[in-house]
N, C-alpha and C positions, 0 to 999 in steps of 0.2 A: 504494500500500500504506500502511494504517496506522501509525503510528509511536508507542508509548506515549509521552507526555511523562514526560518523568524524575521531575515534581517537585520537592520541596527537601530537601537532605540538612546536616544539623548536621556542621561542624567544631569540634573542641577543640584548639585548638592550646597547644604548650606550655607557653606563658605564661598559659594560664588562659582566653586568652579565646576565647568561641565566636564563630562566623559558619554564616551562614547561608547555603549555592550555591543556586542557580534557574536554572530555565531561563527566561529570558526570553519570554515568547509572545504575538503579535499575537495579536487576533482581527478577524478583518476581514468585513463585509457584503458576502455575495456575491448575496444575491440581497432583491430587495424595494426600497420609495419609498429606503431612505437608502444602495444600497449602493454602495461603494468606500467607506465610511466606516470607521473603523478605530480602534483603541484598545491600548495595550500591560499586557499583564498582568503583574505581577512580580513582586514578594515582597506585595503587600496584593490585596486583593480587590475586584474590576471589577462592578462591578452594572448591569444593562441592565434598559432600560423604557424607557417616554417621559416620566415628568416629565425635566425638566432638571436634578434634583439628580444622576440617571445619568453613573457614569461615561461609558457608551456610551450615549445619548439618542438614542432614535430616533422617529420620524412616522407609524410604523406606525400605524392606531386598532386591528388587530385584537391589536397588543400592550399588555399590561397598562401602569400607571403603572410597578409594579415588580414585573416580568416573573421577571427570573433576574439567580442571583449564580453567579460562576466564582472560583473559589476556589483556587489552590494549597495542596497540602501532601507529604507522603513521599509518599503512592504516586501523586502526580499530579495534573491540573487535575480538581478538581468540580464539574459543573452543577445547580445547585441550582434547582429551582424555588422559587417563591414566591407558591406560591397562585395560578398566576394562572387569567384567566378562559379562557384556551384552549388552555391546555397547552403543555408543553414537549418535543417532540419528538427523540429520536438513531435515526437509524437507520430511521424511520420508527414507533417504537414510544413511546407518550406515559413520559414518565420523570418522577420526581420529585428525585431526587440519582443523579446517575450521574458515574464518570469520563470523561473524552474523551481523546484522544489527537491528535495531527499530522494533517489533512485529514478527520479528523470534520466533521459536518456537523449544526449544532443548528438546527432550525427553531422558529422561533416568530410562529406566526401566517402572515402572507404573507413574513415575513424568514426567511433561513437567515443563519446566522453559520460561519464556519469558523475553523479554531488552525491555527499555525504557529509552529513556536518558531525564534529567530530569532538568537540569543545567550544565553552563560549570565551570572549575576550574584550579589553578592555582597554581602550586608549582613552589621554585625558585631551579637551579642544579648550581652545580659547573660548574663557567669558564675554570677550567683546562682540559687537554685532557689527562692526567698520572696521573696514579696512580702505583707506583712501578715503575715495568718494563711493567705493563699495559698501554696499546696506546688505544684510542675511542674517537672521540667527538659527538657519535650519542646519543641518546636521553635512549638508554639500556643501555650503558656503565657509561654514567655518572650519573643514577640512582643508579647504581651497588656501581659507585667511591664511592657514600654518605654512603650507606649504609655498602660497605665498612670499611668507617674510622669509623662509629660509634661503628660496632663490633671488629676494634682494640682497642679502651679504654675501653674495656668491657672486664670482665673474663670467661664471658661461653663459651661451647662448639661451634665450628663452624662446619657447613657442607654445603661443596661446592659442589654442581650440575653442569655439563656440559658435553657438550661430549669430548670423545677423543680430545684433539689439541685445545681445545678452554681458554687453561692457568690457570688450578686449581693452576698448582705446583707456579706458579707465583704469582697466588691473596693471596696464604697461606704465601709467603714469606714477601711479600709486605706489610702482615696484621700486620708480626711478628717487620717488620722494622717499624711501626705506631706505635705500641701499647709499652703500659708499658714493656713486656719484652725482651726489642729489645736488652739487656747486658746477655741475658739469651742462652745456645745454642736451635738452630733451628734442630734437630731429625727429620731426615725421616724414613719411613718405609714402603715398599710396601706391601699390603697384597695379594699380586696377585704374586707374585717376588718369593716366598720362598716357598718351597717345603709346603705341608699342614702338616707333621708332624714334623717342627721344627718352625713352625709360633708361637707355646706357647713358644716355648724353646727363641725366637726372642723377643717375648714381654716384657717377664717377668725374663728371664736369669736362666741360674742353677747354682745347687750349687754341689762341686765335688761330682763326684761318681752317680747324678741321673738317669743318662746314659751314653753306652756306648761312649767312646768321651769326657765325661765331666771330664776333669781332673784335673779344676779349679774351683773355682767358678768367674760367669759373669753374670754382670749386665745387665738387658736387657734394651729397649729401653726407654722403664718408667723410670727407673732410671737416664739414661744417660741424659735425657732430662730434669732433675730436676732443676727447677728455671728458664726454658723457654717454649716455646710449639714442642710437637710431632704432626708432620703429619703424620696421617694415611691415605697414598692413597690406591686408588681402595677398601675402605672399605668394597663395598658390592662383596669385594672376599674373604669379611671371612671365616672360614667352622664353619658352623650350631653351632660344638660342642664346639666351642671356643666365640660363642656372648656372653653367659651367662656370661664367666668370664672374660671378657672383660668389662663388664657392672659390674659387681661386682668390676672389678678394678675402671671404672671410679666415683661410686656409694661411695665406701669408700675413695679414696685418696691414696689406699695402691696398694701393688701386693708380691705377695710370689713367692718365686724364686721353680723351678718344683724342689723337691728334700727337701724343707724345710718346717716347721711348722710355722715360725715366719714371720710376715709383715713387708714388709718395706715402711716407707711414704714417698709420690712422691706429689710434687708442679707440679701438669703440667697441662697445657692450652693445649687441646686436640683440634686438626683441622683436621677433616675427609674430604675426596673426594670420586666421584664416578662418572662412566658415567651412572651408572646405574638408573634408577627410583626406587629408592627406596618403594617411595610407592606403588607402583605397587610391587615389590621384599614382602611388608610385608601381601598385600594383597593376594599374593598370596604363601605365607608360607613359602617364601624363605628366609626369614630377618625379625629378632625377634621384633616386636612391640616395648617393652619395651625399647630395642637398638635403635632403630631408632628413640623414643621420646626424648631419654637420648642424641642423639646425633647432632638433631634436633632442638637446642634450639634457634640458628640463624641460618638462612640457605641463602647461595648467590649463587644465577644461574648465573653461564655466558653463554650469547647467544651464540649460531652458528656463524660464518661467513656468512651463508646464511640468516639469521637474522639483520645483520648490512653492509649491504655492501657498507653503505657511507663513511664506517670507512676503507676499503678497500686502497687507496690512501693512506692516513695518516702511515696505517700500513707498505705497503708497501714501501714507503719513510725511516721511520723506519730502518727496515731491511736493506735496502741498506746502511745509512748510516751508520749501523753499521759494515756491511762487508767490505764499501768503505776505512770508517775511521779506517781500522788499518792500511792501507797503509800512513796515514797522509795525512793534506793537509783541506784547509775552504770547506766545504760542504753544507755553506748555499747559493750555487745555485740551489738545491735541490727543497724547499722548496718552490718557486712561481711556478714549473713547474710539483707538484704532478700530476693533471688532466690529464697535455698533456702527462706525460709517464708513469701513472700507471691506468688510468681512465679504458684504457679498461679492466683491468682484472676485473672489478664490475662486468660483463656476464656471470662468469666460477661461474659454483657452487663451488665450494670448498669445496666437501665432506671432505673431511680432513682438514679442518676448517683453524684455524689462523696458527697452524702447516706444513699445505701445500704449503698456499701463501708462508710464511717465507724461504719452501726448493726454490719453484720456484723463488723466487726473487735473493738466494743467486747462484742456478743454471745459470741465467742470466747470473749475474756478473762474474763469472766462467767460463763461456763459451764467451764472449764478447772478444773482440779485446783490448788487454794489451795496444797499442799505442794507439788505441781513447779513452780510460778511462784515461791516463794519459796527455786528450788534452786541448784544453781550455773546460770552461763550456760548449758551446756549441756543440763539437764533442762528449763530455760526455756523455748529453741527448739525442742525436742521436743513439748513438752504443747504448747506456742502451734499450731505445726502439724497436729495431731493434732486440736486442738478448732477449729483451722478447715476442717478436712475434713468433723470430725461432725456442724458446723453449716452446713456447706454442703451436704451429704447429706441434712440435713433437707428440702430443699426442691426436691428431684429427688424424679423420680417415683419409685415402689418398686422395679421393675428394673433402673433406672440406678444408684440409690445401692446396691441389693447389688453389682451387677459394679463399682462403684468398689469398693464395701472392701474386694470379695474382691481386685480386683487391688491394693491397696495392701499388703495382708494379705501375701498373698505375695510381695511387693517385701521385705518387710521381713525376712521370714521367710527368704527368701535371702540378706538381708541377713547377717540375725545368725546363721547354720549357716556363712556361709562356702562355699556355693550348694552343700551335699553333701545332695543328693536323699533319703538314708536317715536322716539327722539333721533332716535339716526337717518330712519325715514323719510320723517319730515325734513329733516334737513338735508337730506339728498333728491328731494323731490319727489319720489316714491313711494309707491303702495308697501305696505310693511309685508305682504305676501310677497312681492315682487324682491324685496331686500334678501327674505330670506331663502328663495329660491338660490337666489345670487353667493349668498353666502354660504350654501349647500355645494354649489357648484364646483367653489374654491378650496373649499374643507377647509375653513376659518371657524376657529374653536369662538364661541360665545363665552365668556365668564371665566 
């Protein structure tokens, strides 16, 4: 019989600090060229394939280089696929993120792998909820924070994973302000931004006369960036013919301007992004191996919004204070009433991650009535709530956002009668049968 694995569940203990319980889980090769082979899963995440950078490295050819990641979190171990070339099998049914449980059975390829959890464990996480301008207190973010701070006092290469709107440009800044060279400039560079035939001209500068236009010579981003780190966002929109020497710049220290013979040496602390799956991008020959090891050396995912949506609240609190507090004025009324006026948006996927919520909260405020934001605390929380329902009704189809207002309408409306069916009525302009049809309708508790 199946057995769900537990997952990991957050402690806050008295004194402040959090930990984090696990269940500890093998995964072991039960069938296929590498099985009895075996690997422990625990609080970080186990990635299988056959390069050797794999935690679990296998000899399969019909498995990809990098096959599948198992991931613990709250509701359990995650099999992620990773793009590969032949699928990820549970159950017999091809899957792309699914949870597993105790005596699951994942196939891949000619391999099947199975879980067994075997022990629980415990690691402790930071008490804070920021890191930078990053906001989280779930159990992913504050894993992140740690891991975080330890590749700011570190000199290698960084490469941040996530999707669109889920804050790369933020954890790179945020790393830059941690770490030793926070006196050093901070260098952006979009690799997606810039036309593809002046991306070398961008990186590495020219010198007069290399082309037409070049009437000076100019320093490209390497250089500019010397004595602190260069972001390279959207990395994996480099073109093909410029990874090499991009690897060769980060490989020596140097970079030669298009147009000259001689190197110039560059101090920089390189931090790449991408929304892309890079591995996936190398297994499938669209991004050079060698680049992608070289620039791979630490690597920090940030989750989804749809991944952390306890963090929801917190963030959205955030946000508002932030657009609230340029008008001035204490904002820590804010803060005991996250739940009651941001709690429902934890329902809305948020395809557009932490960048969505952030427009629709500041939309709220925007659209909100000027005089009950400027009222007391409590006409605040009212309007605030009220114009994040309007603006979230906007965007539901027409029969969903009427049966929201009407059930909100009448939550309220019971509210403030004091739930006396004859008084709500009349005040709603309706026959007291008619209300309470309505109110059958919606399964709104009376009393």
């Amino acid at each position: 019989m199946t057995r769900a694995v537990s997952g990991h569940t957050t402690i806050v203990a008295a004194d402040g600090a959090v930990r984090l319980r696990f269940d500890r889980v093998m995964v072991r090769v039960t069938r296929g060229a590498d099985a009895g082979k075996e690997v422990e899963l625990g609080a970080d995440e186990v990635r299988v394939g056959t390069h050797p950078s794999n935690q679990l490295a296998l000899s399969d050819p019909t498995v990809s280089r990098f096959h599948l990641r198992l991931r613990g979190d709250e509701r359990g171990v995650r099999a992620i696929d990773s793009d590969s070339a032949n699928g990820t099998r549970v159950g017999g049914l091809r899957v792309r993120d699914v949870y597993v449980g105790d005596g699951m059975v994942i196939e891949l390829g000619d391999t099947a792998l199975e879980l067994a959890t075997v022990a629980p464990g415990e690691v402790e996480l930071p008490g804070d909820e920021v890191f930078g301008e990053l906001v989280g207190r779930s159990t992913a973010m504050r894993r992140l924070f740690v891991a975080a701070r330890r590749a700011a006092m570190s000199s290698s290469t960084v490469l941040l994973l996530g999707e669109t709107g889920t804050g790369k440009d933020l954890l790179a800044r945020a790393i830059h302000r941690t770490g030793p060279r926070t006196r050093g400039p901070f260098v952006v560079f979009d690799c997606g931004a810039a036309a593809p035939s002046l991306v070398e001209s961008a990186l590495f500068g020219p010198v007069r006369g290399a082309f037409t236009g070049a009437d000076v010579d100019r320093p490209g981003v390497f250089e500019q960036a010397h004595g602190g780190p260069l972001f390279l966002d959207e990395i994996g929109e480099l073109p093909p013919a410029l990874q090499p020497k991009l690897l060769r710049a980060l490989e020596a220290g140097s970079v030669q301007r298009l147009g000259s013979t001689q190197p110039v040496n560059v101090d920089v602390r390189v931090l790449a992004a991408t929304h892309r799956d890079l591995r996936a991008e190398v297994d499938a020959e669209h991004f050079r191996a060698d680049l992608y090891y070289r620039l791979a050396v630490l690597v920090l995912e940030l989750p989804a919004l749809r991944d952390r949506d306890e963090d929801i609240p917190i963030l959205a609190a955030h946000f508002a204070r932030a657009v609230l507090g340029r008008s001035g004025g204490d904002l820590a009324w804010l803060r005991p009433h996250l739940d009651d006026v941001f709690g429902a948006l934890r329902t809305q996927p948020w395809p557009g991650t932490v960048r969505e919520l952030r427009n629709a909260v500041e939309r709220a405020i925007a659209l909100a009535d000027p005089d009950a934001l400027a009222g007391d605390p409590l006409a605040r929380l009212v309007e605030l709530r009220q114009s994040l329902r309007r603006t979230r009704r906007a965007r539901l189809p027409l029969e969903t956002a009427r049966a929201e207002f009407d059930r909100e309408y009448l939550r309220d409306l019971l509210a403030d009668t004091g739930n006396d069916l004859r008084a709500a009525a009349e005040q709603a302009g309706v026959h007291p049968k008619s209300l309470e049809r309505l109110i059958r309708r919606y399964q709104l508790q009376r009393g």
